[in-house]
C-alpha positions as CSV (number, residue, x, y, z in Angstrom):
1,X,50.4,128.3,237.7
2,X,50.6,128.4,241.2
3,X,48.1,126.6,243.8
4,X,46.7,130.0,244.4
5,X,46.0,131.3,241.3
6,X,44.4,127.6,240.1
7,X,42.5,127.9,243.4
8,X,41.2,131.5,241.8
9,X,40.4,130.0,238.8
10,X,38.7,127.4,239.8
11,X,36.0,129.1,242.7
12,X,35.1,132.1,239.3
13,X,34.4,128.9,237.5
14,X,32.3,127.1,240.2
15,X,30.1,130.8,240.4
16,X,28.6,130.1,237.2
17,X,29.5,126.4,236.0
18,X,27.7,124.8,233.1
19,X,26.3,121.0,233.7
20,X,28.9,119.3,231.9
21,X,31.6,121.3,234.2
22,X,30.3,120.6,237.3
23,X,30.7,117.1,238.5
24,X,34.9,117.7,237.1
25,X,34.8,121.2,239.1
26,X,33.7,119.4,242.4
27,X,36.0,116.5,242.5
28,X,38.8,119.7,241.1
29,X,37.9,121.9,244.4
30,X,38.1,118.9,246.5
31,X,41.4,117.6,245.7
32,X,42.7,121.4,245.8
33,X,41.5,121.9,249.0
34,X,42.5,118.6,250.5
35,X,45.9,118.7,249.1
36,X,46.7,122.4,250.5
37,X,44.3,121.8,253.7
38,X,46.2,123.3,256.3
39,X,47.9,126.1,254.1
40,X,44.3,127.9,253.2
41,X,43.2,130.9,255.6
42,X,40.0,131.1,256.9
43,X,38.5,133.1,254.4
44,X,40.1,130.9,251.5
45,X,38.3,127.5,253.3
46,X,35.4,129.3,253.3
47,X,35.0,130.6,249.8
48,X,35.9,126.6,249.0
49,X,33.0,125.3,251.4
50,X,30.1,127.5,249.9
51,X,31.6,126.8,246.1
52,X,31.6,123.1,246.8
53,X,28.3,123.5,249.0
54,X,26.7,125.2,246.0
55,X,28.0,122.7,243.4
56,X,26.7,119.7,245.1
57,X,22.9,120.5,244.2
58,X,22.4,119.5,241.2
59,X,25.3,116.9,240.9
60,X,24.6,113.5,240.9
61,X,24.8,110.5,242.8
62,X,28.2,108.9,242.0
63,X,29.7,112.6,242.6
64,X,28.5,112.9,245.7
65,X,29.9,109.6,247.0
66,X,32.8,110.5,245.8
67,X,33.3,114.1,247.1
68,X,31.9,112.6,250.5
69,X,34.8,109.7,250.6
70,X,37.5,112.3,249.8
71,X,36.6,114.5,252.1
72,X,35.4,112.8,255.2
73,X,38.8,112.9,256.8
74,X,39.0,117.0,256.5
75,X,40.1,118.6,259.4
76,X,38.8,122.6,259.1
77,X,36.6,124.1,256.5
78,X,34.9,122.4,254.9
79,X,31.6,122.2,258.1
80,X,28.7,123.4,255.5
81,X,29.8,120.4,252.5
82,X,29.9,117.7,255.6
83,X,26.5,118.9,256.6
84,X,24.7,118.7,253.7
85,X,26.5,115.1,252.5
86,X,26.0,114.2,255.8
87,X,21.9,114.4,255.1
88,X,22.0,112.7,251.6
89,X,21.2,109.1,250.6
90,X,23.4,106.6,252.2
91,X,25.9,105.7,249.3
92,X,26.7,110.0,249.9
93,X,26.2,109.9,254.0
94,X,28.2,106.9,255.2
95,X,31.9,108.3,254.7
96,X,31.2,111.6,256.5
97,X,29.0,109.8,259.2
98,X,31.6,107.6,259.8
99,X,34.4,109.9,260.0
100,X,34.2,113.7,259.9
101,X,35.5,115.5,262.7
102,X,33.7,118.8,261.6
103,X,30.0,117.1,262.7
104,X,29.2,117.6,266.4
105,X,27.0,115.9,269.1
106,X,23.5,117.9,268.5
107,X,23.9,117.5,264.5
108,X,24.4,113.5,264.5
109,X,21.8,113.4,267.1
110,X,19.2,115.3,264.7
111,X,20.8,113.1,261.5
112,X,19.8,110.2,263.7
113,X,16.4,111.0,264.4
114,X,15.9,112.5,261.0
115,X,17.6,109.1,258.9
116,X,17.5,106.0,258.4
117,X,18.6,102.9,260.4
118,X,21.7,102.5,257.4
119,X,22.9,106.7,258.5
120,X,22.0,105.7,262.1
121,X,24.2,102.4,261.9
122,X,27.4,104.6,260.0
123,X,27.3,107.0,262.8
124,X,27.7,103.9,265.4
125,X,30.8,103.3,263.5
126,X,32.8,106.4,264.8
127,X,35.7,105.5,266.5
128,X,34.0,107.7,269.7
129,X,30.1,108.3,270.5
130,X,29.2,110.7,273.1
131,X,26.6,109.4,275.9
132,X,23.4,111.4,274.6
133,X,24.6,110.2,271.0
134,X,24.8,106.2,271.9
135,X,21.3,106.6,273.4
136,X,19.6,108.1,271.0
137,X,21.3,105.2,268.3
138,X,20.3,102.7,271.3
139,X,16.6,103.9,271.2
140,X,15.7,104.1,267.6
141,X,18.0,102.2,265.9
142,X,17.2,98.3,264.8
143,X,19.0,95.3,265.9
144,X,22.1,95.8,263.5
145,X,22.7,100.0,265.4
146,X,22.1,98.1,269.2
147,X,24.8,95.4,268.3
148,X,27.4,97.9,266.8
149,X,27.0,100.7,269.3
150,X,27.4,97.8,271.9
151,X,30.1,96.9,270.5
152,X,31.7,100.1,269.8
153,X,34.7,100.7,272.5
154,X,34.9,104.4,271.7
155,X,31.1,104.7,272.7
156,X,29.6,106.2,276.3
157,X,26.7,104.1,277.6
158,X,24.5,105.6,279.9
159,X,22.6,103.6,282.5
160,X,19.4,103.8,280.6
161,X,21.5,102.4,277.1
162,X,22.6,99.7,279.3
163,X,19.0,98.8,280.4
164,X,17.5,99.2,277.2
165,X,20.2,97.1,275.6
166,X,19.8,94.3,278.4
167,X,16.3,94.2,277.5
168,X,17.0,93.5,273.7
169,X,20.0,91.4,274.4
170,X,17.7,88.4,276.3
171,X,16.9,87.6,272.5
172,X,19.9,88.8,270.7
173,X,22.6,86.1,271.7
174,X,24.9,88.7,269.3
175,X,24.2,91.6,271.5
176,X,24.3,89.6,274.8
177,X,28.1,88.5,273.3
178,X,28.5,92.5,272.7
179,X,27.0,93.9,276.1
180,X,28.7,91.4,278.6
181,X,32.0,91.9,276.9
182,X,32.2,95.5,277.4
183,X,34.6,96.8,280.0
184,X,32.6,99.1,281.7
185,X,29.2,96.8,281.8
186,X,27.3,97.6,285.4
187,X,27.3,95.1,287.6
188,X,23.2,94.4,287.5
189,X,23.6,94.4,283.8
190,X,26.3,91.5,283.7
191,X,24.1,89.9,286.3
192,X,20.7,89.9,284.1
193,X,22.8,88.7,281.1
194,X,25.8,85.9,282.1
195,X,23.5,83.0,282.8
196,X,22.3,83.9,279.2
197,X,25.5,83.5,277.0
198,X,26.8,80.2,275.9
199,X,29.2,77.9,278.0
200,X,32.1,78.9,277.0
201,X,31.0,82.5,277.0
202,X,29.8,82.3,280.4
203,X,33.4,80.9,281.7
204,X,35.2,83.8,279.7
205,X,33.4,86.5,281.1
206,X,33.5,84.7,284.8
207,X,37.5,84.4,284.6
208,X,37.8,88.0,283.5
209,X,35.5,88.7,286.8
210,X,37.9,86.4,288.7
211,X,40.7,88.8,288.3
212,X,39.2,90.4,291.1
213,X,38.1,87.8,293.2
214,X,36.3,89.8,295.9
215,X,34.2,91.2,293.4
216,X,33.7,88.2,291.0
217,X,32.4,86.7,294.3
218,X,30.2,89.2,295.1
219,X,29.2,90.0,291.9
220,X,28.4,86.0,290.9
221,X,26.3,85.1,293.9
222,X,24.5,88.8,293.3
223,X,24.2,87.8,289.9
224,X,22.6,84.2,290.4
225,X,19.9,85.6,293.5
226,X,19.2,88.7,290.8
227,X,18.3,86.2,288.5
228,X,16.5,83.6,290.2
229,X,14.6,86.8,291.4
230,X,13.7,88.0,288.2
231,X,12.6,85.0,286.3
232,X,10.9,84.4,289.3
233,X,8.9,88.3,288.8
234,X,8.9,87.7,285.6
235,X,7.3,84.1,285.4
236,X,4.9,85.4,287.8
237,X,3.8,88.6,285.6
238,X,3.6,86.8,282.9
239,X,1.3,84.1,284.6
240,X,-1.0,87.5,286.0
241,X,-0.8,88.8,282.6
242,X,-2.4,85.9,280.6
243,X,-4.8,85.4,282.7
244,X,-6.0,88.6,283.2
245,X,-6.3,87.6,279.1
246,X,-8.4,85.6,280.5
247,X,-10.7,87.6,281.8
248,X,-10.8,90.0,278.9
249,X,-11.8,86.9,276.8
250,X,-14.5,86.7,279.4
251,X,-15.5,90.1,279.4
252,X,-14.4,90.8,282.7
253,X,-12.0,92.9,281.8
254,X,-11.8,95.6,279.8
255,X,-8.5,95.8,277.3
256,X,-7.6,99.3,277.6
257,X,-7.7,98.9,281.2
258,X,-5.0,96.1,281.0
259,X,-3.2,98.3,278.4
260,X,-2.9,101.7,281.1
261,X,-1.8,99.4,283.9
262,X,1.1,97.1,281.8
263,X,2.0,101.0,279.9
264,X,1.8,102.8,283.2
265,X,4.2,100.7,285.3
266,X,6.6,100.8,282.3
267,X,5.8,97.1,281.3
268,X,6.9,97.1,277.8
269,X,7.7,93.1,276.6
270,X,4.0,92.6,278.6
271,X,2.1,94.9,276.7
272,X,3.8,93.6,273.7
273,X,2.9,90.4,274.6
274,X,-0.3,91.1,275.3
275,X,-1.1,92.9,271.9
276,X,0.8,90.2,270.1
277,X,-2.2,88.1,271.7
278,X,-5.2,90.6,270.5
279,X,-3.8,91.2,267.1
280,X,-2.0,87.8,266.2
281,X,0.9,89.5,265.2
282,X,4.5,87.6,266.4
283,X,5.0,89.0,270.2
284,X,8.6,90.4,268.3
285,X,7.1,92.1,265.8
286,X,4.7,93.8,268.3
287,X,7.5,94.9,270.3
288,X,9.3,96.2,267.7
289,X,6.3,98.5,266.6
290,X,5.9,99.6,270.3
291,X,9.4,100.9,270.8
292,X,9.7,102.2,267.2
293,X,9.9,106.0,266.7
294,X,7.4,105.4,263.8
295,X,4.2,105.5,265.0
296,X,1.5,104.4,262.5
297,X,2.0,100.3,263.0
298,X,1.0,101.0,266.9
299,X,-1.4,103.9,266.1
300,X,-2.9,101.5,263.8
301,X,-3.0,98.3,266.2
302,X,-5.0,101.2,268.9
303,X,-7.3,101.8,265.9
304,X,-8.0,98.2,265.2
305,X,-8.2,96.7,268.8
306,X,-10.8,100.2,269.5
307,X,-9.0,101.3,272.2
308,X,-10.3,104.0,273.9
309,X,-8.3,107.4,274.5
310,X,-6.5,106.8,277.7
311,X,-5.5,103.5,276.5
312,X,-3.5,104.9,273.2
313,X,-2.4,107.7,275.8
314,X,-1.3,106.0,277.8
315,X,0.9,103.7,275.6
316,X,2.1,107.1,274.1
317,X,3.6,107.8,277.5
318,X,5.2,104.4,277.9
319,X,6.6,105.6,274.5
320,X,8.5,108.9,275.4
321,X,9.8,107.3,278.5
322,X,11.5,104.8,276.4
323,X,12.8,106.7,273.7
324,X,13.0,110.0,274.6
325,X,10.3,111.5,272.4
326,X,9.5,115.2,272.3
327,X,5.8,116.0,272.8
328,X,5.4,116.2,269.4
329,X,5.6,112.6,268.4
330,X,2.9,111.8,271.8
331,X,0.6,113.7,269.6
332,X,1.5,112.2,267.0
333,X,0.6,109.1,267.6
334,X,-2.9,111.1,269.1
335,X,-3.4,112.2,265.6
336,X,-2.4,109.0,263.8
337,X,-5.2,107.1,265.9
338,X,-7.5,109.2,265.3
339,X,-7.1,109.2,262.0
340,X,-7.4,105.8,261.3
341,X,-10.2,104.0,260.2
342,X,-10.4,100.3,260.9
343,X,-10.3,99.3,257.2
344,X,-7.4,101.9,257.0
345,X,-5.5,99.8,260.0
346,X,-5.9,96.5,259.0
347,X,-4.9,96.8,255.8
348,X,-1.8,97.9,257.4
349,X,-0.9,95.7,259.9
350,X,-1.8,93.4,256.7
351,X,1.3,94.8,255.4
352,X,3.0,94.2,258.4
353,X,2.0,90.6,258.8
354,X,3.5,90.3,255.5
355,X,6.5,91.5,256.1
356,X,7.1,89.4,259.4
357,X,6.5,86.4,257.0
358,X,3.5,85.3,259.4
């Protein structure tokens, strides 16, 4: 029989297939297809797209990894089946993620914000990332996404990844290793991190600065009065910060007033800081739940520390800034608060606690 007539055969059985045919009929369309990939027409990869497509339904798990691993690499054709495994649980997701040509930019940016930190972490692992698709992984994803994006030579950076990565990598000796070895690091970036990485780190990344010398000088001495600087501004704000603590302990101070200023000037590790201090939660975990896109752990710390509207606000703001939220998830976080009852809340950052291990 030849590979068109089994081809013909096979998509009038996938039209009507019984259960026990089905899982055999995929993985029999795939191989077809994949074997005779550049030989179908267009109208041929299509019929094979929406057959598979329609097959993969009801199928079940094991199928699915399978028809995702065999056809990750596919060149043409096959755009609606990459889509839909690209969407499934992780075991189904991670081939295509990783490899499919036939996904672009504005999909894997959706998948991203629509999945998991295991789908956000397989598309990291492309061999290329576009700029708006590293910083959407940079912003949402966990440690594990920031360290393998960073690390991912095939992956535009924008000045804003950089930043946020910076920030992250000042307690991440693994990401500081992956930031300052990058190629195409800015200069204030490699300045904020060198003094950070371990000796022989730090003499690795300054001979590879000393193969231009005018610049490694430049950038050395910029690098050491940048830092002084900033540990300087940041000793300082600290200081401010905890004892305008302080006063709210006193009752001086209001905390939502505190809160606006630190969210309004974009002071994210001193808000964290300080609602580490009001809740008792590890300052970590705080900031993690400040510059997560889920929003109920720092709708529920508004709701428990009885922050008043321009307060949660305003740290809604500091939000979307950060991570480039739509309006929708401000109001989100408007909602969740409101919505809260204390009991509600601290049962939750109960959970929370739990989960830190504090």
């Amino acid at each position: 029989m030849s590979v068109a007539a089994d081809a013909a055969e096979l998509l009038e059985l996938a039209r009507s297939p019984s259960r026990a045919l089905r899982d055999d009929l995929i993985a029999r369309l795939a191989d077809l297809f994949m074997a005779n990939e550049e030989s179908w027409n267009d109208r041929e990869a299509v019929l094979f797209d929406e057959a598979i497509t329609a097959l993969i339904g009801e199928s079940n798990l094991r199928t699915r990894g399978a028809l995702s691993e065999k056809v990750a690499d596919c060149r043409r054709g096959l755009s609606t089946t990459h889509r839909t495994l690209a969407v499934d649980e992780i075991p189904v997701a991670a081939p295509v993620l990783r490899r499919s040509a036939l996904l672009d930019e504005p999909f894997m940016i959706q998948v991203a914000w629509d999945g998991s930190d295991e789908h956000r972490l397989a598309i990291g692992q492309r061999e290329t990332l576009g700029e708006g698709l590293s910083d959407t992984l940079v912003s949402l994803g966990d440690g594990r996404v920031k360290r393998q994006v960073a690390g991912n030579g095939g992956a535009r950076l924008s000045k804003r990844a950089f930043e946020l990565l910076a920030e992250f990598a000042t307690q991440d000796e693994a990401l500081r290793t992956a930031v300052t070895s990058r190629p195409d690091v800015p200069a204030p970036i490699a300045a904020r991190l060198i003094d950070l990485l371990p000796p022989q780190r730090r003499q690795s990344m300054q001979a590879l600065l000393e193969d231009q010398p005018e610049e490694a000088i430049r950038l050395i001495g910029a690098a050491k009065e940048k830092l002084d600087q900033d540990f300087s501004t940041r000793r300082h704000r600290r200081l401010e910060v905890r004892l305008k603590l302080k006063e709210i302990e006193a009752g001086s101070l209001k905390r939502s007033d505190l809160i606006v200023e630190l969210a309004d000037h974009d002071r994210a590790l001193d808000l964290a800081m300080v609602l580490s201090s009001l809740t008792d939660l590890p300052e970590a975990v705080m900031t993690r739940s400040l510059l997560s896109v889920n929003a109920e752990p720092i709708a529920c710390v508004c709701r428990l520390l009885d922050l008043d509207e321009s307060a949660v606000a305003a740290i809604a703001r500091l939000r979307g800034r950060r991570l480039r939220l739509p309006d929708s998830m401000h109001q989100r976080l408007m909602q969740l608060w409101r919505s809260f009852d204390v009991a509600t809340a601290r049962e939750t950052l109960g959970l929370v606690r739990l989960r830190a291990g504090t």
